[in-house]
C-alpha positions in Angstrom: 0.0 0.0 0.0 1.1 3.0 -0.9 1.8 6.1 1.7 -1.0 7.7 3.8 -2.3 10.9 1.6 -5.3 11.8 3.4 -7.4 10.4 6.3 -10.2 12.3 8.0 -11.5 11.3 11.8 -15.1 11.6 13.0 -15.9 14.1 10.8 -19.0 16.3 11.1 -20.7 19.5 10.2 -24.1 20.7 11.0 -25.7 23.5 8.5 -28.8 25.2 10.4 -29.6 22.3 12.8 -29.4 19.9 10.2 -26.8 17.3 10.3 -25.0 16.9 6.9 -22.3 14.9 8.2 -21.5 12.8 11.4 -18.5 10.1 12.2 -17.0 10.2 9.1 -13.8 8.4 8.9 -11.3 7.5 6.4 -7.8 6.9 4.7 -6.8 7.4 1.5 -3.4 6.0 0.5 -1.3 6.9 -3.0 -2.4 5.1 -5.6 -6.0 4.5 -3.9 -9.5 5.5 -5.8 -12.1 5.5 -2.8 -15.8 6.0 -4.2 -18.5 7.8 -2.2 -21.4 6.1 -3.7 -25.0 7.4 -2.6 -28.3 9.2 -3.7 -28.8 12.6 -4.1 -28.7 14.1 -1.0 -27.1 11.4 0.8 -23.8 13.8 1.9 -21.5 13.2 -0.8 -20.6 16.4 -1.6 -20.6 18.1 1.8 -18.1 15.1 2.4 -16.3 16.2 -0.7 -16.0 19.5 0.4 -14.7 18.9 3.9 -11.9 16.6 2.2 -11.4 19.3 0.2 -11.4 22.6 2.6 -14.0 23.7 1.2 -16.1 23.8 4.3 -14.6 23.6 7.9 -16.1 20.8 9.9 -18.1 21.0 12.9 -16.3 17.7 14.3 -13.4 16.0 14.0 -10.3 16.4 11.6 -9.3 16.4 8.3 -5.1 15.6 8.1 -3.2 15.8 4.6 0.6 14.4 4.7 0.1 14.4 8.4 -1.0 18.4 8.5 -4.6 19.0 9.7 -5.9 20.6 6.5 -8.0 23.3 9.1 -5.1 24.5 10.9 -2.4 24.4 8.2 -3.5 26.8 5.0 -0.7 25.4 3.3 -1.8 21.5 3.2 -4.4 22.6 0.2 -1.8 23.1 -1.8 -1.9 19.2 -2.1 -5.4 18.6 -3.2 -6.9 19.5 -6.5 -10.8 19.7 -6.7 -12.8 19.1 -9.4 -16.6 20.4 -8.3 -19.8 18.6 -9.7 -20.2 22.3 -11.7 -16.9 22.7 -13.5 -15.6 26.4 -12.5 -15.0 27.5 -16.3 -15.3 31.2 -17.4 -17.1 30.7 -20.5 -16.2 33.8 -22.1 -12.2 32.8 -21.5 -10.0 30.8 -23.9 -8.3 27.3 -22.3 -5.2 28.4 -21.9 -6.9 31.7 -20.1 -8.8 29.4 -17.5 -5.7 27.0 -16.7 -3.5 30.0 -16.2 -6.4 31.9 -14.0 -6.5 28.6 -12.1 -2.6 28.2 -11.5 -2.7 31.8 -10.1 -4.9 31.1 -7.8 -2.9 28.2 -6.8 -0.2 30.7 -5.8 2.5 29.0 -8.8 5.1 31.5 -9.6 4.6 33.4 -13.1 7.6 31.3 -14.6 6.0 28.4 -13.5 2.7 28.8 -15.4 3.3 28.3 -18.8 5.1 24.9 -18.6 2.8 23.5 -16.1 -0.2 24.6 -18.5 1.2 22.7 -21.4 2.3 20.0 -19.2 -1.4 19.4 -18.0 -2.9 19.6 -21.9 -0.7 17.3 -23.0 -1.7 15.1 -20.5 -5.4 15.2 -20.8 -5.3 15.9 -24.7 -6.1 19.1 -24.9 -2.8 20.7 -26.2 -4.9 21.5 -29.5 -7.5 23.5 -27.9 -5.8 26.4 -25.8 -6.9 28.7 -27.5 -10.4 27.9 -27.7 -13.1 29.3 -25.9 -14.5 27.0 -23.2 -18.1 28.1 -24.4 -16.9 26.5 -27.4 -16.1 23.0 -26.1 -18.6 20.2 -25.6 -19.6 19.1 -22.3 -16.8 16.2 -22.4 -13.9 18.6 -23.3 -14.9 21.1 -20.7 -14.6 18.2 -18.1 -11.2 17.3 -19.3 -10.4 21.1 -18.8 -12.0 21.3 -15.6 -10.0 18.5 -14.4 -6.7 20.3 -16.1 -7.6 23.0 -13.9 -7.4 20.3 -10.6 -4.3 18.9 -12.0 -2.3 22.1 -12.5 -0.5 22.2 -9.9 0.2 18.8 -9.4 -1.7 17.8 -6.3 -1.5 14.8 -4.1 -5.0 13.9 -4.0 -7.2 14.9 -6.3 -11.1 15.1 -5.3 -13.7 14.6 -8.1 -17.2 15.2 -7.5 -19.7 13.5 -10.1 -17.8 13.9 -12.7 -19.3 11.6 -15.5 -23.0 13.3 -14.6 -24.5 14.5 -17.9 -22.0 13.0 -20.2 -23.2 10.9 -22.8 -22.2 6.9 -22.5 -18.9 7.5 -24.7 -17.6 10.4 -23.1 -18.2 9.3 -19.8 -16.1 5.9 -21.1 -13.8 8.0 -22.4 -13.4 10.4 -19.0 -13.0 7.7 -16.9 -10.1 6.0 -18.7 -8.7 8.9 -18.2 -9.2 9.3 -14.4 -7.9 5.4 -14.1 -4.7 7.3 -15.8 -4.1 9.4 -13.2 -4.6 6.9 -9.9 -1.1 5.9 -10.1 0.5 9.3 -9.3 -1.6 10.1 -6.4 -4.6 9.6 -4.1 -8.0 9.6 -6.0 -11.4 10.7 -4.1 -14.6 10.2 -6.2 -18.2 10.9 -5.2 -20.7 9.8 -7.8 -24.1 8.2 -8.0 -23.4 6.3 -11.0 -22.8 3.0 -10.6 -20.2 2.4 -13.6 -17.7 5.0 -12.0 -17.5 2.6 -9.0 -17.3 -0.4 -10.5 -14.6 0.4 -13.3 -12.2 3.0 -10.7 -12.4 2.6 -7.1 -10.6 0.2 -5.0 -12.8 0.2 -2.2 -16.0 2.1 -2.0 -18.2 3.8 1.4 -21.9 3.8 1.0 -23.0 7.2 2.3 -27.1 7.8 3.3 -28.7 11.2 5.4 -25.2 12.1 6.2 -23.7 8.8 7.7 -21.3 6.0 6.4 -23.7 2.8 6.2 -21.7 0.4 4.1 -18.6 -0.1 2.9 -16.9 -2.6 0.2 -13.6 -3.6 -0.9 -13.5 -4.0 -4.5 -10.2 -5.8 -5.4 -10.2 -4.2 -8.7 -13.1 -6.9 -10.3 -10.7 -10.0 -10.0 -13.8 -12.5 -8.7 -14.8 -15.5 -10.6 -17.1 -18.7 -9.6 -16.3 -22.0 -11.1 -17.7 -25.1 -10.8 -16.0 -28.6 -11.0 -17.1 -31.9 -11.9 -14.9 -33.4 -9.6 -13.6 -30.9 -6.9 -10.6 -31.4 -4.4 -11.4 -32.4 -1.1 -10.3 -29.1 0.3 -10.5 -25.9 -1.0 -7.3 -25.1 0.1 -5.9 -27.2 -2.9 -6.8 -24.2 -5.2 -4.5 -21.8 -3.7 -1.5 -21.5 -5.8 -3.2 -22.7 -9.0 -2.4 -20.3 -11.4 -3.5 -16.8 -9.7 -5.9 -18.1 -6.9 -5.2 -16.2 -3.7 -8.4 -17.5 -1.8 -10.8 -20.2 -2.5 -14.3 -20.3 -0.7 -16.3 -23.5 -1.4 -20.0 -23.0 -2.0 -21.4 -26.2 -2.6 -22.2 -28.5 -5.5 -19.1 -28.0 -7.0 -18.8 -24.2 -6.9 -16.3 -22.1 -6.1 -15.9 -18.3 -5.3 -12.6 -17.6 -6.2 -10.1 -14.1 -5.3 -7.6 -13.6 -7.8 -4.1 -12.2 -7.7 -4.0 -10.9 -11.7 -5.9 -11.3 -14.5 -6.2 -15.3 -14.3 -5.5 -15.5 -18.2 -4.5 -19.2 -16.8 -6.5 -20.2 -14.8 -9.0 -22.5 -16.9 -5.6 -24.4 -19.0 -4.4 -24.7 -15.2 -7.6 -26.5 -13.1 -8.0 -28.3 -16.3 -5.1 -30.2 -16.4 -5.2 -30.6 -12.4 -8.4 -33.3 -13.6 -10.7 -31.5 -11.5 -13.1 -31.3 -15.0 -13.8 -27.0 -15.4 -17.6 -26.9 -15.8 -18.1 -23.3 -15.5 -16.0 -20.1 -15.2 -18.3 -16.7 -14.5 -16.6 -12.8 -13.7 -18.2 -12.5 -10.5 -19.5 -8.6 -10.8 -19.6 -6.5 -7.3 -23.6 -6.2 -7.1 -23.5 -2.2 -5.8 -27.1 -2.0 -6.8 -28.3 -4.3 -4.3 -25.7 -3.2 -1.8 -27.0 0.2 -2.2 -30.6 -0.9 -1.8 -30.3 -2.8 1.1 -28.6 -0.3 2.7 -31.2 2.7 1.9 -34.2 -0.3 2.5 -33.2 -0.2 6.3 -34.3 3.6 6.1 -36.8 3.4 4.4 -35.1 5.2 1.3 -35.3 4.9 -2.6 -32.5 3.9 -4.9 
């Protein structure tokens, strides 16, 4: 695991009486995407925006590279934030928004232009500086949005719905590019949409009326089931066969199995072990039903 970025303790804020946020905890490492996955309303982006600095909690603590984030002006200079509206001036070119945003990062003047063509390059936007952002479509004004996050070259970097309103291909296309950037630094993503969690996070926290209900590890999709026609006498017996890193025997011949890769091997390998490969399924992370059975207890609506 990669170092400690971020972690927040028993975080809460109250807005008017209302609670928005209570006992919120968490630790986001380098390399890490954590998902805040939840209905509208559910506290997402008040949580975002505590991460963030946004807003100052009511309770608890928000620490980045061991600075509490409240105390310490100078830890936001690690986090870049990409809100659920992107902060574009419509009537200013690319280049005129990136460099707008590096100011108010506090980067030296000398600094600007390289880190500007730096973070186009990057997202593919090196073509467009000197288009208007009322010109772009909604995808390209994401990508500059995100530019604008990136500038600076945060540690963590805090996304808040940031497929909502794209159409199926761009929001494809936006999210390949977010799994692009999870290996230079901690990623925080609060969505509703259930594709962003599935394909990016690493472990994502069910949030409902302001509190963390749920939480699951999702070991990057690498779950299958098999069944065998005439299966080992202990489970155990699987671990070490080609990528198998746990083996959990659920009757009839069926096994959920945990993956250490890929498991491009895995059916060549049982087969010639003689256990007889029936079946071989990708075992999906069901978020729906997680996220309904959570919100059921409640009395909510997915």
């Amino acid at each position: 695991m990669g170092k400690l970025l971020l972690s927040a303790n028993n975080l809460g804020r109250k807005d008017q009486g209302k609670v928005r946020l209570t006992g919120f905890n968490l630790d986001l490492h380098q390399g890490q995407t954590v998902g805040l996955l939840g209905i509208n309303g559910a506290g997402k982006s008040t949580t975002l925006a505590l991460l963030s600095g946004a807003l100052a909690p009511g309770s608890g603590c928000v620490e980045v590279l061991g600075m509490n984030l409240h105390q310490h002006p100078q830890a936001r200079k690690h986090i870049g934030l990409l809100p659920e509206t992107p902060p574009l001036y419509a009537n200013l070119s690319v280049n005129e928004n990136l460099d707008f945003a590096a100011r108010l990062r506090g980067m030296a003047s000398s600094q600007i232009t390289s880190a500007r063509e730096s973070v186009k390059k990057r997202l593919d936007l090196h073509t467009l500086g000197k288009r208007l952002c009322a010109r772009l479509s909604k995808g390209m004004a994401q990508r500059v949005a995100i530019a604008q996050a990136l500038i600076h070259s945060p540690k963590v970097l805090v996304l808040d719905e940031p497929t909502a309103g794209l159409d199926p291909a761009q929001a494809q296309e936006l999210r390949e590019l977010i799994r692009g950037l999870s290996g230079e630094c901690g990623i925080l993503l609060a969505s509703h949409i259930l594709a962003d969690m599935e394909q990016l996070c690493q472990r994502v926290i069910v949030l409902n009326d302001g509190r963390q209900v749920a939480e699951q590890a999702m070991n990057n999709n690498r779950m299958v089931r098999i069944r065998l026609k005439t299966p080992p006498q202990n489970p155990a017996q699987l671990i070490g066969i080609a990528s198998i890193r746990k083996a959990e025997d659920q009757g009839n011949g069926w096994y959920q199995l945990e993956l250490d890769d890929a498991g491009e091997a895995l059916a060549e390998q049982i087969t010639a072990a003689g256990w007889g490969l029936l079946a071989l399924i990708p075992s999906q992370y069901n978020l729906q039903s997680l996220l309904a059975q959570t919100l059921s207890a409640t009395g909510e609506q997915p």
